[in-house]
LOZA-843948 format. One record per residue (C-alpha): residue in three letters; x, y, z; residue number from 1. Coordinates in steps of 0.2 Angstrom, whole numbers, padded with zeros to 4 digits. Layout:
<recs>
('ALA',(X,Y,Z),NUM)
...
</recs>
This chain:
<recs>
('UNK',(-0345,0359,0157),1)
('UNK',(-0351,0362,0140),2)
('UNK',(-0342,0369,0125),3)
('UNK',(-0346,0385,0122),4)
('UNK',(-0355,0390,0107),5)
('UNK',(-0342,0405,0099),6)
('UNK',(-0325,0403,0102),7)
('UNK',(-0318,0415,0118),8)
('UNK',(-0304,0425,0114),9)
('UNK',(-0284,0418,0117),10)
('UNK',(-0282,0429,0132),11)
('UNK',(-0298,0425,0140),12)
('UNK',(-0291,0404,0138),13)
('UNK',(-0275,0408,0146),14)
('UNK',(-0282,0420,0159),15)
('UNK',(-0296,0406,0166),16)
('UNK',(-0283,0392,0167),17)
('UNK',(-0272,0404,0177),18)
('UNK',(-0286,0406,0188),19)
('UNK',(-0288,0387,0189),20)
('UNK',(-0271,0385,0199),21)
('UNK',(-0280,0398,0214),22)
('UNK',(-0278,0386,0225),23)
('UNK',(-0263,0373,0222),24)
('UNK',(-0249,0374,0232),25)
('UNK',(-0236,0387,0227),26)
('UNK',(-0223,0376,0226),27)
('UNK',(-0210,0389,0217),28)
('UNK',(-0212,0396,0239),29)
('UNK',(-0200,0382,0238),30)
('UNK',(-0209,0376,0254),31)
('UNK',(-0217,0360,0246),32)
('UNK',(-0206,0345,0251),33)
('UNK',(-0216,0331,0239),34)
('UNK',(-0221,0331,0221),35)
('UNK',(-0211,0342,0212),36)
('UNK',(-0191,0344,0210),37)
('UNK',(-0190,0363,0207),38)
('UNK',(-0172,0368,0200),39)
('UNK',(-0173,0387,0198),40)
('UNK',(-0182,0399,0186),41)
('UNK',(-0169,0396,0173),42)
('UNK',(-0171,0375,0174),43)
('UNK',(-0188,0378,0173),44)
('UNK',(-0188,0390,0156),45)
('UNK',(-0176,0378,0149),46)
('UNK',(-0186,0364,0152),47)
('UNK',(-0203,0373,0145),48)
('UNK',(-0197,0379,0128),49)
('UNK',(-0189,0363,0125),50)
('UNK',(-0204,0353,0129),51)
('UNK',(-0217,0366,0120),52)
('UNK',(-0205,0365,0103),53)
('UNK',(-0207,0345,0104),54)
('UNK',(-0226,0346,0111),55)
('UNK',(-0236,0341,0094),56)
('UNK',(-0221,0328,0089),57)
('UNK',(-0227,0312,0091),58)
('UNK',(-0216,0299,0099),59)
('UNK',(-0223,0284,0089),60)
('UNK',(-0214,0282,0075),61)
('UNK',(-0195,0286,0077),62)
('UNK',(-0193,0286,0058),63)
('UNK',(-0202,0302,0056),64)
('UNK',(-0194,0312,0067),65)
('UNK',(-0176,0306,0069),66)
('UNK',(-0173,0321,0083),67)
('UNK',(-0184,0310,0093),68)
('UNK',(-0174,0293,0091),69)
('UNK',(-0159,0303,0093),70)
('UNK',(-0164,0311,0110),71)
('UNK',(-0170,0295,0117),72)
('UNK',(-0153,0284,0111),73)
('UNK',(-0141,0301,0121),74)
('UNK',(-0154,0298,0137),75)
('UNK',(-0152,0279,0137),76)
('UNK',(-0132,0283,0134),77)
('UNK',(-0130,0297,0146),78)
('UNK',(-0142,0284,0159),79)
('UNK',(-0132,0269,0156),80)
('UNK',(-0114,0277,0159),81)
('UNK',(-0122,0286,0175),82)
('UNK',(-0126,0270,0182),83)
('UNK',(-0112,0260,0179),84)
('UNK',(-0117,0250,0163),85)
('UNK',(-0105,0243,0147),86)
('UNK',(-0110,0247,0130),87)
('UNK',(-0122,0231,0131),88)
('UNK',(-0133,0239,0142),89)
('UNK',(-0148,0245,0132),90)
('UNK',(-0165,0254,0137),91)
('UNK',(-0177,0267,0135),92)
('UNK',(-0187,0283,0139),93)
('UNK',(-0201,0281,0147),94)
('UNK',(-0218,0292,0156),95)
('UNK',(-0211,0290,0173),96)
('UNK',(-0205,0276,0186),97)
('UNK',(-0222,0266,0185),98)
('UNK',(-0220,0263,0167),99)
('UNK',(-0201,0260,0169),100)
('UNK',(-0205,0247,0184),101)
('UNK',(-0221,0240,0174),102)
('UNK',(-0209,0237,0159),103)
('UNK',(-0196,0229,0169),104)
('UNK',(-0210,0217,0177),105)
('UNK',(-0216,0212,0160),106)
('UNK',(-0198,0210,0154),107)
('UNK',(-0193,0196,0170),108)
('UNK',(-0212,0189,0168),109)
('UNK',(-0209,0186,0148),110)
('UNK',(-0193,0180,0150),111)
('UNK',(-0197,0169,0162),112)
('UNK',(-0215,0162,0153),113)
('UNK',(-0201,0159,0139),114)
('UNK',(-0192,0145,0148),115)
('UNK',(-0206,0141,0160),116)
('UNK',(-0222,0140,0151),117)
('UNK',(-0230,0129,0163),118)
('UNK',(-0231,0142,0180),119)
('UNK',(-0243,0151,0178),120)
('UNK',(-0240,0163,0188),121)
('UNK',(-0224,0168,0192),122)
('UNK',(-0219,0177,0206),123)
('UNK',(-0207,0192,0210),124)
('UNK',(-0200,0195,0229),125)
('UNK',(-0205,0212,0233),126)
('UNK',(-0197,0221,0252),127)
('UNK',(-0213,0228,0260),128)
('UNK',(-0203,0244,0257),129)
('UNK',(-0201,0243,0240),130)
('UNK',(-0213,0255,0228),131)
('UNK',(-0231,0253,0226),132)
('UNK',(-0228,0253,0208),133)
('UNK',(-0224,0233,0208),134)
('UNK',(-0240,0230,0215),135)
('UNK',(-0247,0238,0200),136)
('UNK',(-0239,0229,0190),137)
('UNK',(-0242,0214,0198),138)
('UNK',(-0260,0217,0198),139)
('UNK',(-0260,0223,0179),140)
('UNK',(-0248,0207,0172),141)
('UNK',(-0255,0194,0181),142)
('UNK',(-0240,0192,0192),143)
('UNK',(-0240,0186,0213),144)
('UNK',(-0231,0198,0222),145)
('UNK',(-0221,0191,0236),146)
('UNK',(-0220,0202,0251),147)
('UNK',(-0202,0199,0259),148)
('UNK',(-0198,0206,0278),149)
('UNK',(-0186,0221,0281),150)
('UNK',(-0174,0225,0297),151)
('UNK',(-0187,0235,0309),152)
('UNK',(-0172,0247,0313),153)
('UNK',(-0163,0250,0297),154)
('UNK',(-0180,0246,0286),155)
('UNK',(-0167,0238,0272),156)
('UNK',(-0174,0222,0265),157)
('UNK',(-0168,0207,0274),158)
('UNK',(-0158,0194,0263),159)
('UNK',(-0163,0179,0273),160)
('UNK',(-0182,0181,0272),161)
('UNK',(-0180,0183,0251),162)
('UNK',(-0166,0167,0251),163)
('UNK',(-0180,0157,0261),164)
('UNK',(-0195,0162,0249),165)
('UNK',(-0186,0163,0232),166)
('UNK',(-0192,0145,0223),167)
('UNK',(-0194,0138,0207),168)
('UNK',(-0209,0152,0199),169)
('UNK',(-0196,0167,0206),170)
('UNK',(-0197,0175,0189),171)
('UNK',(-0187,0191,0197),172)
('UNK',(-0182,0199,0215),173)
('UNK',(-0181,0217,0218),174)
('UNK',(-0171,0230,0226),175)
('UNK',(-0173,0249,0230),176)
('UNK',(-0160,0263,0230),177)
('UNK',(-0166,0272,0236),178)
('UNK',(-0182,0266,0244),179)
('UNK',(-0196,0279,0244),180)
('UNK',(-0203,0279,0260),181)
('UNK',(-0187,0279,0271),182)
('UNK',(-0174,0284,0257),183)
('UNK',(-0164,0269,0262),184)
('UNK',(-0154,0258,0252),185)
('UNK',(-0156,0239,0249),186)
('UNK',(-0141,0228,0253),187)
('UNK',(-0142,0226,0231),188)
('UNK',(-0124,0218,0231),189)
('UNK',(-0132,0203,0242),190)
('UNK',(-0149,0203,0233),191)
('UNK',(-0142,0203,0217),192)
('UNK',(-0129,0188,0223),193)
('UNK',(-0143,0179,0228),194)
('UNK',(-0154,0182,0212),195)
('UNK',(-0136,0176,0201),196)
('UNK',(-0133,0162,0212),197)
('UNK',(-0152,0154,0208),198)
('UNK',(-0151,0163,0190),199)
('UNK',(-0165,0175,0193),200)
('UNK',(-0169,0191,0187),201)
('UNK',(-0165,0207,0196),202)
('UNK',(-0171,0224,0197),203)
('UNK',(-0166,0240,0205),204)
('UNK',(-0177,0252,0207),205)
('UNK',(-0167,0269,0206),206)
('UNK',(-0182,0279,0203),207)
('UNK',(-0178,0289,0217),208)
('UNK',(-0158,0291,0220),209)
('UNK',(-0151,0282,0202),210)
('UNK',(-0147,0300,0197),211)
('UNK',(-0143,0309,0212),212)
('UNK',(-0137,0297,0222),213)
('UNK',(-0118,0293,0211),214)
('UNK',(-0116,0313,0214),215)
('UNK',(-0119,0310,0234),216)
('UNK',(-0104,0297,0231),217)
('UNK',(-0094,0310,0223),218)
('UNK',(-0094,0320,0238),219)
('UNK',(-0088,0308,0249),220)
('UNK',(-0105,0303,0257),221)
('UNK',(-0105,0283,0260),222)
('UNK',(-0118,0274,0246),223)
('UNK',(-0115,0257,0244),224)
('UNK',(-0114,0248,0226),225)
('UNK',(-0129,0249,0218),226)
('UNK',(-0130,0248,0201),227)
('UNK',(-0123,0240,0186),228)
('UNK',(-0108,0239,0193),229)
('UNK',(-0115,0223,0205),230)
('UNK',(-0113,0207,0196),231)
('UNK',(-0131,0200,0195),232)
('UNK',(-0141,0216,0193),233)
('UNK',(-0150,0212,0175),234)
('UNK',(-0163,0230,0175),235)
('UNK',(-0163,0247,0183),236)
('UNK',(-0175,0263,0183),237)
('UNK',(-0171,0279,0183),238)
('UNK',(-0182,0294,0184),239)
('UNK',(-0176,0311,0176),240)
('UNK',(-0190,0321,0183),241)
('UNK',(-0186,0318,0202),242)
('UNK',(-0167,0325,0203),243)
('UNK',(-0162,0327,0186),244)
('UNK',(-0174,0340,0188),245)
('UNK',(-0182,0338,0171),246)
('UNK',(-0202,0342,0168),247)
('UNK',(-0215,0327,0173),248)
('UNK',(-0216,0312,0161),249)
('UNK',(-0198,0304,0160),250)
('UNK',(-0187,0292,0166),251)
('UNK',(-0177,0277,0159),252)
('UNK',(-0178,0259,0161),253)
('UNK',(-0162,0250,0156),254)
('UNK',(-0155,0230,0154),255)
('UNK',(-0141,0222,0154),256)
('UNK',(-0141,0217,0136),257)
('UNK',(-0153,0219,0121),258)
('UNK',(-0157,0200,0122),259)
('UNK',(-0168,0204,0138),260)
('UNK',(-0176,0220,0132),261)
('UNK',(-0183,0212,0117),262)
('UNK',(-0194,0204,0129),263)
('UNK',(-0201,0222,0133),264)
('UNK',(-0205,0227,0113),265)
('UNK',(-0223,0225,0107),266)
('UNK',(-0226,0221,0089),267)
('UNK',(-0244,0218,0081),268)
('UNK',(-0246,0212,0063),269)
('UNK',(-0261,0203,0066),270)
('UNK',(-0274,0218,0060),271)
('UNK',(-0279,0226,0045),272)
('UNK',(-0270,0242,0051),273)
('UNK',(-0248,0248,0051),274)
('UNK',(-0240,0237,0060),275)
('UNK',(-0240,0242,0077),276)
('UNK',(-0221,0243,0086),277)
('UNK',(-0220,0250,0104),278)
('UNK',(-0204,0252,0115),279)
('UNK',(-0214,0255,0130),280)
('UNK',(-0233,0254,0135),281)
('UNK',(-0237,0271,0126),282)
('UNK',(-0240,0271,0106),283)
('UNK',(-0243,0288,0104),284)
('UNK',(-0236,0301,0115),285)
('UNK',(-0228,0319,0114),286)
('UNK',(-0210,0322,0111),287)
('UNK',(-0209,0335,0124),288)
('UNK',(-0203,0327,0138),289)
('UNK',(-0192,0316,0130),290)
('UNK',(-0185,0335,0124),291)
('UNK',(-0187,0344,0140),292)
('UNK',(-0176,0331,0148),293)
('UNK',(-0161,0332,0135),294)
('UNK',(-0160,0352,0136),295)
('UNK',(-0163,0351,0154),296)
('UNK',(-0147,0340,0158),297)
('UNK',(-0137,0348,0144),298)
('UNK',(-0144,0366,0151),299)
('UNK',(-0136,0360,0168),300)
('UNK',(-0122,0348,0166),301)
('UNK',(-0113,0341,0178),302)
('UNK',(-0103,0354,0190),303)
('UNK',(-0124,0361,0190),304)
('UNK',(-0129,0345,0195),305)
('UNK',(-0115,0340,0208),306)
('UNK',(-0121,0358,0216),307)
('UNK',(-0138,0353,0217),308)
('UNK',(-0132,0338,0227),309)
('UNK',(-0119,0346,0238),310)
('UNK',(-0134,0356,0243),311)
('UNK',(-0145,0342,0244),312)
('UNK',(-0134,0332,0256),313)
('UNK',(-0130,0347,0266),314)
('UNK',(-0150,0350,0269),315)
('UNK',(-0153,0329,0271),316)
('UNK',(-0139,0329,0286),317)
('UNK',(-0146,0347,0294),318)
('UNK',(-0163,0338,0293),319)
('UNK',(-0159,0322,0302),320)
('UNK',(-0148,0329,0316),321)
('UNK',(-0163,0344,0318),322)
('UNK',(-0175,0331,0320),323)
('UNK',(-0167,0320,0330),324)
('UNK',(-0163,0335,0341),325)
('UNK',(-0183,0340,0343),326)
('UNK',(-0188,0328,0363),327)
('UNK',(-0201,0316,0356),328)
('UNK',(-0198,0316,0337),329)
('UNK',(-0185,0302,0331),330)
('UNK',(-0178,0301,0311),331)
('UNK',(-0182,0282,0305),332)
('UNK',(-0168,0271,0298),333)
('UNK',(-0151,0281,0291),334)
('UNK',(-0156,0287,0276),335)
('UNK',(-0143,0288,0262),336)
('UNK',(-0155,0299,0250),337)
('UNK',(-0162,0316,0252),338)
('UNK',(-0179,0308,0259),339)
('UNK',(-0181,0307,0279),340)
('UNK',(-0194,0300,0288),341)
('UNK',(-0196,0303,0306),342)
('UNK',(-0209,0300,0317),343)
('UNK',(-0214,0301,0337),344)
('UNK',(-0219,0289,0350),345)
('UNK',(-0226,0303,0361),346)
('UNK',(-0238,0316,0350),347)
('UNK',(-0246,0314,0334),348)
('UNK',(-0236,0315,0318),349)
('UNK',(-0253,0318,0308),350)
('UNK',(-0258,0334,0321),351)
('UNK',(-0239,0338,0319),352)
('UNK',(-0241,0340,0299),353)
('UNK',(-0257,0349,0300),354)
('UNK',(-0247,0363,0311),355)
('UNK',(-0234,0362,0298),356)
('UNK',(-0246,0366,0285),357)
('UNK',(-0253,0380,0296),358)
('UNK',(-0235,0388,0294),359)
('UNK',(-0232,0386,0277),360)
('UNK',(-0224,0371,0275),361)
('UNK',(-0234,0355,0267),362)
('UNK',(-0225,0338,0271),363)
('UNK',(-0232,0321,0268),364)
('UNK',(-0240,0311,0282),365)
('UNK',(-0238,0291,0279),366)
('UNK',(-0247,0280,0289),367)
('UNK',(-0241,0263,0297),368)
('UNK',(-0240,0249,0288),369)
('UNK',(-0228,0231,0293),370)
('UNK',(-0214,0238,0304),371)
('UNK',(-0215,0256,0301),372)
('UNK',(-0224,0267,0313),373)
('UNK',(-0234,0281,0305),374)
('UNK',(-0223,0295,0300),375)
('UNK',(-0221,0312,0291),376)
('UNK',(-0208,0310,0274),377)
('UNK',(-0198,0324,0267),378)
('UNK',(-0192,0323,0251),379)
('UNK',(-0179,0339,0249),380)
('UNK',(-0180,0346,0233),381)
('UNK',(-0166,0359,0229),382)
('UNK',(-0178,0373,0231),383)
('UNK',(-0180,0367,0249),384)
('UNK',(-0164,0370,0254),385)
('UNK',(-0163,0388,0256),386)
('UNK',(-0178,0384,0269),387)
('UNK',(-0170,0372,0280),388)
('UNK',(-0168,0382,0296),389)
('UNK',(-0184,0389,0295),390)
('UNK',(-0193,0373,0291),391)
('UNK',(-0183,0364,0309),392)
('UNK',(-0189,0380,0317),393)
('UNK',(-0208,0378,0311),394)
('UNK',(-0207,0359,0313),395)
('UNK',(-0201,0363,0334),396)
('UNK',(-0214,0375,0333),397)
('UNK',(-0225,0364,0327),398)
('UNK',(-0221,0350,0340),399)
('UNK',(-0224,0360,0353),400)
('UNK',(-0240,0367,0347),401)
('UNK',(-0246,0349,0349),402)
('UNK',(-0238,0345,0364),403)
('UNK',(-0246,0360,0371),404)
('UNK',(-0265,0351,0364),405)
('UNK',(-0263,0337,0372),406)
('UNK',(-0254,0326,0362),407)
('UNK',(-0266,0328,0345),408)
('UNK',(-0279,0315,0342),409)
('UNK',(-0279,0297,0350),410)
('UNK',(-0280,0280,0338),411)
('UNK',(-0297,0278,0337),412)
('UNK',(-0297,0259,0337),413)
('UNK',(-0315,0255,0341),414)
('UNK',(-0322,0267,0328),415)
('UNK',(-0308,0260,0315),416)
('UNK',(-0317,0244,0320),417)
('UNK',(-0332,0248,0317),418)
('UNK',(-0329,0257,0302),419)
('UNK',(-0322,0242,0296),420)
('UNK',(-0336,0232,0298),421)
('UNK',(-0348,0244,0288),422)
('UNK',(-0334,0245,0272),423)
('UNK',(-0332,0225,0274),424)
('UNK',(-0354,0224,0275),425)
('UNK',(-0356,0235,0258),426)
('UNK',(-0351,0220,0247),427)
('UNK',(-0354,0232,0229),428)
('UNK',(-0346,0247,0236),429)
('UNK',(-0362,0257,0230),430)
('UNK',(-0365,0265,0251),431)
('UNK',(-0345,0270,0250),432)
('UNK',(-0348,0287,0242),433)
('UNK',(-0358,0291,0256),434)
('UNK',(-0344,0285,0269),435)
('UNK',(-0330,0296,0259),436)
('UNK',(-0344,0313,0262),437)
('UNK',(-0346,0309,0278),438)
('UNK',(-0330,0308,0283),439)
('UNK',(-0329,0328,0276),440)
('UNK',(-0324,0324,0258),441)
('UNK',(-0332,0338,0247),442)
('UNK',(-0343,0335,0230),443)
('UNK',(-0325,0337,0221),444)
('UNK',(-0315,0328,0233),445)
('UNK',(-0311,0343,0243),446)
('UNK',(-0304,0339,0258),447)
('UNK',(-0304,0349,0275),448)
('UNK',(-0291,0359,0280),449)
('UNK',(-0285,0347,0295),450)
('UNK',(-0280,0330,0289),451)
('UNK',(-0274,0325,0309),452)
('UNK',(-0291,0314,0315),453)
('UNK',(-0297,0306,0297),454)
('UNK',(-0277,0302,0296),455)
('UNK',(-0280,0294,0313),456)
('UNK',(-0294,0283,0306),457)
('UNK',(-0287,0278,0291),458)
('UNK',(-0270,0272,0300),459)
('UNK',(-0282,0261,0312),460)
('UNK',(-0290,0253,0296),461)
('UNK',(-0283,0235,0291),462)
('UNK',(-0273,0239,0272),463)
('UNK',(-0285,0232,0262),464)
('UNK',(-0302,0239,0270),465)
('UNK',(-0292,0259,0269),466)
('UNK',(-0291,0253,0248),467)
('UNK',(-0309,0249,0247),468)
('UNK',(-0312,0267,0255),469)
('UNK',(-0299,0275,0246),470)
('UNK',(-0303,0269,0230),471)
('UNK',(-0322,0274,0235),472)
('UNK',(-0315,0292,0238),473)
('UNK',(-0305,0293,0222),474)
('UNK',(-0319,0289,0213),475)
('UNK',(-0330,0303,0223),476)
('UNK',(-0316,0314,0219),477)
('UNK',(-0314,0310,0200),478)
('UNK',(-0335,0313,0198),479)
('UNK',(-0339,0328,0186),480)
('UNK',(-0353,0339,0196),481)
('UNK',(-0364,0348,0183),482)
('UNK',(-0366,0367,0187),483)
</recs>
């Protein structure tokens, strides 16, 4: 791409970025069940202007613009009375759950370093279940990440396995409500009692159900006790852009009391520049979200949101006894959140998604990892709701579309092998860009239109020989190719 020489007109800009979104999923179909949390036009407007009247405002520097600061404390307010916390609890507004969940890392590892200088490396017990995002963080703050087992039915993390790993460099154990994968909840009154008991940190990761699920509760459905209400929990996240419904980039990460979260705050005097203060890991960054989310939550209040869920649970429940009720397709775990996994011991759930995508309906495929099989996730989003009748009647269609194929594609294990072989052999990772093509990745990452047999593959591969490849795609995919 080059700039062009003369400016083009305004309406030729706008009309050419419209035509860049040809072929993204039309979520607004409401028939998209992953990335997006779509409230209605209305939500949607709201949630626009607010966030285009705050888009040059620069979060930086809350004594410039006070609307900012003042946005951010009735977030961190509204966040902390949703979840159960006193007026000690503090917090802040954040890009999303990896930053919330990066800053609560960095929070337990400093605190920690504080009265332990001498470990260096302190460790965190992390459910196989629990988000990717710790793993990240491990990775980027120089923390080991200590996998711990889950029950192979109910896929909640099992106390006893984190009780006999939890030692003397446990910096902070970690709990999710809901988890991601499986929309389950952790036993967090046990985790946190164990945490307490050794005085460890503990983090509940509610980037998923801290907003909806309280309003699930309110209906009568049965959610355990989860947040700040749990003696021991010392740090929650809680995304606004999944059910709060609020445009991408916000959440809130919160603490017990200000005397952890100063641990989070970054200050630099030592340059010839201002002094730099940072809340979270972004210095400068737009205001809009931040005001998006405040108009979007005032814009739909409560008795809107308690809709939304009454919806939501409705949909989950139809869902889970639909699948359940489709011969060869069984729901995984019990899940309390609007997120159902479900998966099949008889047909392939990759060639099942790909006849789902046929008809309209794009629904994630997750592959096996520890005790979960491979599996096809929904997250319901309201939008999804009004499809929940035809989406049980596309998935039956679906499933015996596949049935009728023979099954879909066989676990090619001896090819994973030796696929594994060659990714292991290529030491700099320079022939990977040529494996990721051949196995029909296009020049800009394109892929084909059925996912079911490069699904198979990648579900074959041993978790860290699928990064190496997927890291190798990611970078195929994110390489500009000049016209």
């Amino acid at each position: 791409m080059h700039i062009h020489s003369k400016s083009l007109s305004k309406e030729a800009v706008l009309a050419a970025v419209e035509q860049a979104r040809a072929n993204d999923v039309p979520w607004r179909e409401g028939k998209l069940y992953a990335y997006v949390f779509d409230g209605g036009a209305e939500v949607e407007e709201v949630g626009k202007k607010a966030y285009m009247a705050y888009l040059t405002e620069n979060g930086l520097d809350p004594t410039t613009f006070p609307s900012l600061l003042r946005f951010e404390n009735d977030l961190v307010d509204l966040a902390r009375r949703h979840l159960g916390g006193d007026e000690h609890v503090v917090g802040n507004f954040t890009s999303g759950g990896t930053e919330s969940i990066m800053l609560a890392v960095k929070t337990a590892r400093d605190a920690f370093r504080e009265k332990h200088p001498d470990v260096e490396r302190p460790e965190m017990l992390v459910p196989i279940t629990a988000h990717a995002a710790f793993h990240k963080a491990a990775h980027y703050l120089g923390v080991k990440a200590v996998i711990t087992a889950v029950d192979p039915e109910t896929f909640r993390a099992d106390v006893a396995d984190m009780r006999g790993k939890l030692n003397e460099r446990t910096m902070l154990v970690v709990a999710s409500a809901s988890s991601y994968a499986h929309g389950v909840i952790d036993p967090v009154r046990e985790i946190a009692a164990l945490a307490r008991e050794h005085g460890v940190l503990c983090h509940v990761d509610g980037c998923m159900g801290g907003f909806l699920l309280p309003y699930f509760r309110r209906l009568g459905a049965a959610v355990p006790d989860f947040d700040f209400r749990v003696p021991g929990v010392t740090s929650m996240s809680m995304d606004l852009h999944k059910y709060g419904l609020t445009p991408k980039g916000a959440s809130i990460v919160l603490y017990a009391n200000e005397a952890l979260r100063r641990h989070q705050i970054f200050a630099c005097s030592d340059w010839t520049g201002y002094t730099m203060i940072n809340n979270t890991i972004q210095s400068s960054k737009s205001g809009g979200p931040m005001a998006a989310a405040w108009a979007v939550l005032q814009f739909v209040g409560d008795e809107g949101y308690l809709r939304y869920a009454r919806g939501l649970l409705e949909a989950k429940n139809a869902i889970v006894a639909g699948v359940n009720a489709i011969p060869g397709l069984q729901v995984m775990g019990d899940p309390e959140m609007s997120l159902v996994a479900f998966t099949s011991d008889e047909l392939s759930v990759f060639a099942i998604a790909d006849e789902m995508k046929a008809r309209g309906f794009h629904v994630q495929a997750q592959l096996k990892h520890g005790p979960s099989k491979e599996n096809i996730h929904v997250s319901i989003n309201p939008s999804n709701v009004q499809h929940t009748a035809a989406m049980l009647e596309a998935l039956r269609a679906a499933v015996e579309a596949v049935r009728a194929a023979g099954g879909g594609p066989k676990p090619p294990v001896e090819m994973a092998q030796m696929l594994a072989a060659t990714i292991e052999a290529d030491t700099t990772g320079e022939g990977l860009g040529n494996l990721v093509a051949a196995l029909g990745a296009g020049p800009g990452g394109e892929l084909p239109g059925k996912m079911a047999e490069t699904n198979a593959l990648l579900n074959e591969l041993p978790p860290k020989t699928r990064e190496r490849l997927l890291v190798a795609f990611m970078g195929h995919m994110f390489t500009p190719r000049s016209a």
